[in-house]
N, CA, C and O of each residue as an XYZ file, in Angstrom:
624
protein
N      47.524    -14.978     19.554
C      46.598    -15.666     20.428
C      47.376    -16.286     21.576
O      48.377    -16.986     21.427
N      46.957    -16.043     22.449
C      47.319    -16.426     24.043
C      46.782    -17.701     24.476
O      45.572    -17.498     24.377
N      46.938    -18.996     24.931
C      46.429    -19.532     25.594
C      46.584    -19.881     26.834
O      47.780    -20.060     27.066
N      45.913    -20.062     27.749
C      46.339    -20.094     29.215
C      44.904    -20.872     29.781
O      43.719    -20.722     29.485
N      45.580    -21.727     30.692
C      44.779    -22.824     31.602
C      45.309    -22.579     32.987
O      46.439    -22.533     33.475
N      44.056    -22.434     33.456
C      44.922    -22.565     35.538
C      43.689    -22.904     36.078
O      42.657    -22.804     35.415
N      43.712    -23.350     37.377
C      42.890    -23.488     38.351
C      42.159    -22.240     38.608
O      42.500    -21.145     38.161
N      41.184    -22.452     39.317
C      40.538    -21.343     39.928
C      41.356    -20.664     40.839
O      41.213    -19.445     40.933
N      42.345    -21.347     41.654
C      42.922    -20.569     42.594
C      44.325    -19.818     41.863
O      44.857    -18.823     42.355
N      44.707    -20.355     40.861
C      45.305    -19.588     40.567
C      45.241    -18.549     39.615
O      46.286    -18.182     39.077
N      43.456    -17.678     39.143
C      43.475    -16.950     38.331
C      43.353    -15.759     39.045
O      42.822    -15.777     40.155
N      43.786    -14.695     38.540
C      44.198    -13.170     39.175
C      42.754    -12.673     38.535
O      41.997    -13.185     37.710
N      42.718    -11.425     39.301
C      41.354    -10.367     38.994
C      41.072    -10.214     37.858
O      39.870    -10.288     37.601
N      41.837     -9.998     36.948
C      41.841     -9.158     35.739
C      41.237    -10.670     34.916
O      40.269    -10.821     34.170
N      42.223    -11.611     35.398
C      41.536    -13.148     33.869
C      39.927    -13.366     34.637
O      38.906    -13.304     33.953
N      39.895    -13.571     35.825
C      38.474    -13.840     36.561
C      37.552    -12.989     35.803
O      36.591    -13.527     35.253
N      37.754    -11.565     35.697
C      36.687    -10.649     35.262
C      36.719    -10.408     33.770
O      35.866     -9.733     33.195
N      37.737    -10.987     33.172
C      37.837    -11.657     31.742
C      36.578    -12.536     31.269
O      35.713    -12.275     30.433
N      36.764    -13.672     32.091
C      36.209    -14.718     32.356
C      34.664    -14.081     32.238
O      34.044    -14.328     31.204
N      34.172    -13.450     33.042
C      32.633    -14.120     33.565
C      32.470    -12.385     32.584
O      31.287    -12.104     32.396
N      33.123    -11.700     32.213
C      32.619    -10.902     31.366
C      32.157    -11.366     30.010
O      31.116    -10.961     29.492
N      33.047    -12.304     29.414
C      32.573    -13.185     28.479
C      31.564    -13.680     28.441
O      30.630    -13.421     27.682
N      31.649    -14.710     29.526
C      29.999    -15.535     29.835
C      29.165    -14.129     30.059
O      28.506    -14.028     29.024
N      29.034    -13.627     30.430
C      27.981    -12.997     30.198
C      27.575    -12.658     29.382
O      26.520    -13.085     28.914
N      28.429    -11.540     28.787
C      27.892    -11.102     27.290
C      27.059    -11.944     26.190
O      26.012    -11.666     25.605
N      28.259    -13.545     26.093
C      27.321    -14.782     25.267
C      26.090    -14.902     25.861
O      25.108    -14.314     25.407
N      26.026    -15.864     27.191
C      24.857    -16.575     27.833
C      23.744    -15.262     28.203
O      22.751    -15.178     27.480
N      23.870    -14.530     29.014
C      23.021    -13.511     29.169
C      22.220    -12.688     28.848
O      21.020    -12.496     29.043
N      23.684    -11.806     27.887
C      23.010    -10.697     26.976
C      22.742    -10.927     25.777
O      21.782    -10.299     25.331
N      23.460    -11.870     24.848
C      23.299    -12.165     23.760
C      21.748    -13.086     23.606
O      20.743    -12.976     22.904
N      22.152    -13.895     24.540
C      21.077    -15.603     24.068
C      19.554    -14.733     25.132
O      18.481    -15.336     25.146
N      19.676    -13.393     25.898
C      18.692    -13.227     26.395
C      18.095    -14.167     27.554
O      16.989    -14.699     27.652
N      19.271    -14.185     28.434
C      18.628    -15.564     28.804
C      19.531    -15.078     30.509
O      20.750    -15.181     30.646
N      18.758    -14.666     31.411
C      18.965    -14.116     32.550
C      18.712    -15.825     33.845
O      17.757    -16.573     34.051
N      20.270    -15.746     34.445
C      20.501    -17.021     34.655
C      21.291    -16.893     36.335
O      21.247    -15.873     37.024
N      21.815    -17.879     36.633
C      23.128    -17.540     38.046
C      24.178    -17.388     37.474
O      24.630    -18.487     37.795
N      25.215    -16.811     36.700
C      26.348    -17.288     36.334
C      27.392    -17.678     37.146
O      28.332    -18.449     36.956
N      27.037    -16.974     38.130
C      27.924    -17.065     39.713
C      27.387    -18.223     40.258
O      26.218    -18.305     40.635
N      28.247    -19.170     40.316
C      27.163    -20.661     40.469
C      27.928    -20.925     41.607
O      27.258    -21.276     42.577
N      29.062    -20.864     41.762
C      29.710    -21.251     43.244
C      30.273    -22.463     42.646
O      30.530    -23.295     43.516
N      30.689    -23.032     40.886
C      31.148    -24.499     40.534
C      32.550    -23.860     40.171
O      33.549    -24.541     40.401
N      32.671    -22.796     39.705
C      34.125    -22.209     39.209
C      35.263    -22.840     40.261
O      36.231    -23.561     40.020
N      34.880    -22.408     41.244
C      36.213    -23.113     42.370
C      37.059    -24.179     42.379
O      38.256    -24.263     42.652
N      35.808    -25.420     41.852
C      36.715    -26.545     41.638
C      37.153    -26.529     40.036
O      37.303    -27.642     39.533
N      37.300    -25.761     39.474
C      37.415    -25.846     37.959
C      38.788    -25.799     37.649
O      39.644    -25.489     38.478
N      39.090    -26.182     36.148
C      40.026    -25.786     35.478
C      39.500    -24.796     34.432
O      38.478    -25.032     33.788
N      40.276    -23.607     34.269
C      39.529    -22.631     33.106
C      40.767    -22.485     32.301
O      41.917    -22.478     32.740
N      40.367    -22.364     31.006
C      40.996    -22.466     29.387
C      40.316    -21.225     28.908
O      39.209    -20.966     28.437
N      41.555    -20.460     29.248
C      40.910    -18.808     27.553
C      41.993    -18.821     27.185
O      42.987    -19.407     27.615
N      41.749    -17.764     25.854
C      42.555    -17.425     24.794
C      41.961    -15.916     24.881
O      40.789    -15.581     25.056
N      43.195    -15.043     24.694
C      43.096    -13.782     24.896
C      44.230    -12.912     23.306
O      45.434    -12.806     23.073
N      43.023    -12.515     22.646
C      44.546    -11.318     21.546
C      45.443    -10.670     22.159
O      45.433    -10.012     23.200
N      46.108    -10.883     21.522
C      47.057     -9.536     21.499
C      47.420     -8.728     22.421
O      48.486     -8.690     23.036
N      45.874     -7.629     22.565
C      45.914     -7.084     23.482
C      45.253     -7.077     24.935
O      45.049     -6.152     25.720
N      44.988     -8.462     25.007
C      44.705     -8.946     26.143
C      43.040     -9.598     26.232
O      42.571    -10.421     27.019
N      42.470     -8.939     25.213
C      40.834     -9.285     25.522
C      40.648    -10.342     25.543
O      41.517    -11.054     25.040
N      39.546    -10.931     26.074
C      39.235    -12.549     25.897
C      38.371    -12.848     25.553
O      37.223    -12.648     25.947
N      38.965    -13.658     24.343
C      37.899    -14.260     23.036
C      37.562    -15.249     23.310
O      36.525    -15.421     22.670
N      37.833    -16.393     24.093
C      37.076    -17.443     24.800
C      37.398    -18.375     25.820
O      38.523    -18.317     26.317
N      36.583    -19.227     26.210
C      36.586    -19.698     27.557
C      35.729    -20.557     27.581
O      34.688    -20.329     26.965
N      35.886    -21.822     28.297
C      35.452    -22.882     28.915
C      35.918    -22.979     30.230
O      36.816    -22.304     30.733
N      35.205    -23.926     30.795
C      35.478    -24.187     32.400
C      35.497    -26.220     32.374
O      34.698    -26.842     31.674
N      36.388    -26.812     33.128
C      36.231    -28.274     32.839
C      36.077    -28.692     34.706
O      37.101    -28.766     35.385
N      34.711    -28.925     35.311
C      35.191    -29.499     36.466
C      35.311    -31.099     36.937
O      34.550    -32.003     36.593
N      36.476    -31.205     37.820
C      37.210    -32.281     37.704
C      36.014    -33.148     38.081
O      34.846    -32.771     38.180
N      36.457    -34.264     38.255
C      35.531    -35.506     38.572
C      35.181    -35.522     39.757
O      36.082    -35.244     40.549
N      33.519    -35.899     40.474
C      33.340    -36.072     41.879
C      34.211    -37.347     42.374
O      34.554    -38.041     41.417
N      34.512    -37.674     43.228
C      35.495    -38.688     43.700
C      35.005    -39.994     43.183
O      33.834    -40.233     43.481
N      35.434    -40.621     42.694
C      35.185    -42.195     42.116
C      34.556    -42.201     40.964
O      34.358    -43.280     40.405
N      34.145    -41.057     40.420
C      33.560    -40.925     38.977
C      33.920    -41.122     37.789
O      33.278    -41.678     36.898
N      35.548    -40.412     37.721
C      35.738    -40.442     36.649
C      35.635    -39.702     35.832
O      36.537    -39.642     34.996
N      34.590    -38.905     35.742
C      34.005    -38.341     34.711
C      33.845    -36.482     34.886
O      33.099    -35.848     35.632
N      34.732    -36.054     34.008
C      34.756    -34.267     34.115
C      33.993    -33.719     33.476
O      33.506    -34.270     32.488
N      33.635    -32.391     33.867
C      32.756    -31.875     33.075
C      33.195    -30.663     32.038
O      33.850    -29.724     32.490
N      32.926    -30.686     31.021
C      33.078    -29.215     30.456
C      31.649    -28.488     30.117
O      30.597    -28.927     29.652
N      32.142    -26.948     30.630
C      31.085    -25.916     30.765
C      31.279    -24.989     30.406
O      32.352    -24.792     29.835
N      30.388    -24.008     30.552
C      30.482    -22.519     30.248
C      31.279    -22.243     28.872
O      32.246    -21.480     28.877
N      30.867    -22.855     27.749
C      32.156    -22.588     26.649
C      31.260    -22.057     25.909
O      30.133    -22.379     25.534
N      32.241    -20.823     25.698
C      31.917    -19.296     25.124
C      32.771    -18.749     24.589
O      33.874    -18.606     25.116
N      32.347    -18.114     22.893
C      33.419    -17.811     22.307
C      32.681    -16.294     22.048
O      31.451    -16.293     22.016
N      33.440    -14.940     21.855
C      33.452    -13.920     21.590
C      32.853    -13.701     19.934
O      33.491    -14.187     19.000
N      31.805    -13.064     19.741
C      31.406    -12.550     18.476
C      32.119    -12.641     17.610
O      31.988    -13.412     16.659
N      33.270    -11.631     17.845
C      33.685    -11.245     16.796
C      34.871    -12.135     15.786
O      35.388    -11.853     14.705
N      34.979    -13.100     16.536
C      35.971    -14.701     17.043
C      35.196    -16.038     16.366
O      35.820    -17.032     15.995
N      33.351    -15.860     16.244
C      33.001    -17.025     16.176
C      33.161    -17.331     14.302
O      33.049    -16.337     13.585
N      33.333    -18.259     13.850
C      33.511    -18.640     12.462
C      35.181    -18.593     12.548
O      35.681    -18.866     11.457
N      35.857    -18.397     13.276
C      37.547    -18.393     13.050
C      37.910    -19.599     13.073
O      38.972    -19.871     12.513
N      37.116    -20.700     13.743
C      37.461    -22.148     14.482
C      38.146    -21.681     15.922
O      38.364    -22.580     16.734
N      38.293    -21.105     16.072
C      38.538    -21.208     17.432
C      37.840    -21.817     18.356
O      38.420    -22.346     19.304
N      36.511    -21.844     18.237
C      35.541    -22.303     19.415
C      35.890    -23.948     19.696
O      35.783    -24.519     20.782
N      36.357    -24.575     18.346
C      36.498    -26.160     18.035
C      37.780    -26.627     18.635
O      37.844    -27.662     19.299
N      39.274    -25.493     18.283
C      40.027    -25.370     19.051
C      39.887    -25.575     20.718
O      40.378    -26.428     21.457
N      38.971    -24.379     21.004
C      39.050    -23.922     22.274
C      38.368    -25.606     23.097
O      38.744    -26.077     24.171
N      37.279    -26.199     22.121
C      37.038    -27.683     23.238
C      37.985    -28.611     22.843
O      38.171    -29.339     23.818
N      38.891    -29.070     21.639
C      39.722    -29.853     21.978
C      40.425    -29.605     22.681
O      41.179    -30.510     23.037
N      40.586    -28.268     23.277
C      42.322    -28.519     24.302
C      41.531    -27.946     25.716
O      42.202    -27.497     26.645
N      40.203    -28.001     25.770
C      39.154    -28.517     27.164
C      39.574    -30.082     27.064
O      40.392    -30.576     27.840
N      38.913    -30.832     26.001
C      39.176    -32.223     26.338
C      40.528    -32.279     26.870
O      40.725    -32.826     27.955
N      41.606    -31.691     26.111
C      43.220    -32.425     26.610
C      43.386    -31.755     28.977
O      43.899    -32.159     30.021
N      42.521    -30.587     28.456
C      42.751    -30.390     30.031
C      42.000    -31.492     31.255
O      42.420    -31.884     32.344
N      40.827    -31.736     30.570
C      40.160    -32.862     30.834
C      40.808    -34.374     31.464
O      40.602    -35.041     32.478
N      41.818    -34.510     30.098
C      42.654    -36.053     30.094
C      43.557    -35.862     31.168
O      43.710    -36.707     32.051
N      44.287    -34.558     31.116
C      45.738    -34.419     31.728
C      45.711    -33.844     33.212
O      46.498    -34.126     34.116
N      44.875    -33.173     33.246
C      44.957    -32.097     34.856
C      43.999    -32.718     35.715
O      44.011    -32.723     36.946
N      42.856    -33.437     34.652
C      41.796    -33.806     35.668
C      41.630    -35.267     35.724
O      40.653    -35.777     36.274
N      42.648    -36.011     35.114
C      43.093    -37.663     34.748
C      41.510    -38.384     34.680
O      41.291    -39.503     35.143
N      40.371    -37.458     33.962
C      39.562    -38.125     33.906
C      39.542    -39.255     32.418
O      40.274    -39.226     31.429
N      38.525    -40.092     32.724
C      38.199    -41.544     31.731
C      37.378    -40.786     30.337
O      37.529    -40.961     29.128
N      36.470    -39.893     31.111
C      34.836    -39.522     30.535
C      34.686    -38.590     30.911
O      34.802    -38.216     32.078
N      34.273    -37.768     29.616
C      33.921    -36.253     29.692
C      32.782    -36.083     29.440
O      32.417    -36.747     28.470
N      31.623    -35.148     30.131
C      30.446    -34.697     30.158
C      29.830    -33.330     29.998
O      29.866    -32.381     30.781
N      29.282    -33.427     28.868
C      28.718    -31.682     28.779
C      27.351    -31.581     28.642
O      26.765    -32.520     28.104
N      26.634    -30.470     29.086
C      25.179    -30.279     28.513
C      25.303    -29.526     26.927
O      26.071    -28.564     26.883
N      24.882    -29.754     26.160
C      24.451    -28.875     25.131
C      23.972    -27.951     24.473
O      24.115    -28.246     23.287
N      23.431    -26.898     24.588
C      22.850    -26.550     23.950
C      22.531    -27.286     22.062
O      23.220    -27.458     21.056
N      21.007    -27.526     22.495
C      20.874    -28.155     21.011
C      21.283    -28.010     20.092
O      21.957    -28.956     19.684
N      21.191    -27.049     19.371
C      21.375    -26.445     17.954
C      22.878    -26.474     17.603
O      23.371    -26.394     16.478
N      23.626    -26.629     19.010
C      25.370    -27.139     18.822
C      25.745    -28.583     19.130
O      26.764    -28.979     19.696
N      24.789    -29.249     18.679
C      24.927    -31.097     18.828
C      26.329    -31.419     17.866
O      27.311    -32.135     18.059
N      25.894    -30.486     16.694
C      26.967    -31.192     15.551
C      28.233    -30.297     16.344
O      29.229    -30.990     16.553
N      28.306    -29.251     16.684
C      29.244    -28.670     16.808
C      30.497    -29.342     17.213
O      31.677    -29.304     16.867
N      29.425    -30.282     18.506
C      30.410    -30.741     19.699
C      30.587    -32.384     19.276
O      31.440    -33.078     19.828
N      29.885    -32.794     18.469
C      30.238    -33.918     17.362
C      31.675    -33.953     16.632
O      32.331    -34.991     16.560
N      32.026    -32.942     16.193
C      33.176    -32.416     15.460
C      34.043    -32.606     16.327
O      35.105    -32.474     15.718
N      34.373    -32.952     17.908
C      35.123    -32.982     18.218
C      35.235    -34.367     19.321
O      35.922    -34.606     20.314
N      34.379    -34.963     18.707
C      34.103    -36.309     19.164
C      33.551    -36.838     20.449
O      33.943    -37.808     21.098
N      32.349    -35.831     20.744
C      31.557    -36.346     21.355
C      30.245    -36.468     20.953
O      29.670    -35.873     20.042
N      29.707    -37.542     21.949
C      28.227    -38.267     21.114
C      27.272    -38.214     22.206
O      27.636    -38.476     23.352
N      25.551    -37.755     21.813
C      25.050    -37.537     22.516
C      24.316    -39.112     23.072
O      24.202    -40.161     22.438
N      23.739    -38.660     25.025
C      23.370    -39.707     25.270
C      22.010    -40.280     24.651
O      21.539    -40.315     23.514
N      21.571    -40.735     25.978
C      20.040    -41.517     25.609
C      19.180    -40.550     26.511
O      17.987    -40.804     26.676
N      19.843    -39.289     27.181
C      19.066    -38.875     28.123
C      18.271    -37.277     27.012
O      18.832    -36.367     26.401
N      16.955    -37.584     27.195
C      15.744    -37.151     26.163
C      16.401    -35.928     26.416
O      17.121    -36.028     27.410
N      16.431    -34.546     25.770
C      16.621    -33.558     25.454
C      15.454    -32.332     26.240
O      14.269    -32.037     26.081
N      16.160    -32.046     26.801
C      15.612    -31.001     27.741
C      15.801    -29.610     28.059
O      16.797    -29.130     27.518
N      14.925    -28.578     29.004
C      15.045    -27.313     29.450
C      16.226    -26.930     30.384
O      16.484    -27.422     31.482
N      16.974    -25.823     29.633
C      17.930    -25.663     30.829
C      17.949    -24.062     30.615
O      18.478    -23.429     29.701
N      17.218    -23.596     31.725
C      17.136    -21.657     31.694
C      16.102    -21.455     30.320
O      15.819    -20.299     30.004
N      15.572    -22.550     29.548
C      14.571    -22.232     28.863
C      14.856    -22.283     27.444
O      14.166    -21.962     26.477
N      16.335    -22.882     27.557
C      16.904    -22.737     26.193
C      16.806    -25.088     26.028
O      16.784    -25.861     26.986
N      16.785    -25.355     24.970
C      16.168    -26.573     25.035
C      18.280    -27.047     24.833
O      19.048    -26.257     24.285
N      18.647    -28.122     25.287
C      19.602    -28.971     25.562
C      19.725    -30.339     25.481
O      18.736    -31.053     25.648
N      21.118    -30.924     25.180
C      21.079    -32.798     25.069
C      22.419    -32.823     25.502
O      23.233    -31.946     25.211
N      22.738    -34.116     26.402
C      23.408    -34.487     27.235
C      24.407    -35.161     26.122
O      23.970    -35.883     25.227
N      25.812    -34.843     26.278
C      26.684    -35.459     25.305
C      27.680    -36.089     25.960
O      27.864    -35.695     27.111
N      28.746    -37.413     25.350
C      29.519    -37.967     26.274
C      30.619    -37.811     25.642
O      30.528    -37.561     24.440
N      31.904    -37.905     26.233
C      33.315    -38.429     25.071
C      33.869    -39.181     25.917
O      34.224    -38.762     27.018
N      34.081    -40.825     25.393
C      35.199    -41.634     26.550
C      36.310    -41.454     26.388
O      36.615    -41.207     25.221
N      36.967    -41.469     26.983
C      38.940    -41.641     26.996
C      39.543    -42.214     25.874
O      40.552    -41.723     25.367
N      38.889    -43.410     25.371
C      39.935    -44.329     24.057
C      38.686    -43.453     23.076
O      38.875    -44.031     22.005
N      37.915    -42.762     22.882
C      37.435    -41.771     21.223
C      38.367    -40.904     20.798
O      38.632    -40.449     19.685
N      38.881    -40.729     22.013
C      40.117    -39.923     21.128
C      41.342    -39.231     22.065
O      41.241    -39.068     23.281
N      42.447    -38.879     21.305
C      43.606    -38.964     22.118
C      44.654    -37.812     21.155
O      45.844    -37.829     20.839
N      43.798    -37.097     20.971
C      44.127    -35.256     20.536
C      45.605    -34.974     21.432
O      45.872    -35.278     22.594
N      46.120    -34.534     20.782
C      47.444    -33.664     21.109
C      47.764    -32.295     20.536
O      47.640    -31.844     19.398
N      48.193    -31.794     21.621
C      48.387    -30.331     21.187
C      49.885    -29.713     21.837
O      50.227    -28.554     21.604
């Protein structure tokens, strides 16, 4: 297993089309759920995959940094490969989002949308959902989750 983190500007063709080949397959084709994936947010991002062996990529998140005075980063797009999910990797793959979070993007507070049915998922790695009511996002129902800076202090 490979891991690798870079900026948007510094990912080459081949990890980019890594990248959004993944998201697709999960968000799109799998969950049925026809969306923008091309959002125009990748740019300011930090992206985290893990690739076998022979190069494929089994997963990916995106963390974007904080708007100016915020504080607060986001993690997105986290997508793990079929054949990958039940390995732990996916749990892996957001604690060392959070550490990219702490370290590259010196944020306080990390912010994700949810997909519902992965509340506990993202519990497991110590974040807690808000007060903001649970809602539609592309039709799939979602809850707003937080992690502050002193919940936890993961090393890898």
């Amino acid at each position: 297993m490979e891991w690798t983190v870079k900026h948007w500007r510094e990912l080459d063709r081949e990890e980019l089309y890594g990248l959004l080949a993944l998201r697709t397959a999960v968000f799109v084709v799998e969950q049925n759920c026809p969306y923008q994936e091309v959002d125009g947010k990748d740019r300011r991002a930090w992206h985290l995959f893990a690739r076998d062996g022979a190069g494929e990529m089994l997963a990916c998140l995106r963390v974007l940094e904080p708007q100016p005075g915020s504080g607060t980063a986001v993690i997105g797009r986290v997508a793990t490969a079929a054949r990958a999910r039940g390995t732990g990797l996916g749990l892996e793959l957001v604690r060392r989002g959070i550490q990219v979070a702490w370290e590259r993007c010196r944020a306080r507070r990390i912010r994700l949308e949810a997909q519902s049915y992965a509340q506990g998922f993202y519990e497991k790695a110590g974040f807690r959902r808000t007060q903001v009511p649970e809602f539609l996002e592309d039709g799939i129902p979602h809850v707003e989750m937080v992690l502050e800076r002193d919940q936890t202090e993961t090393t890898f």
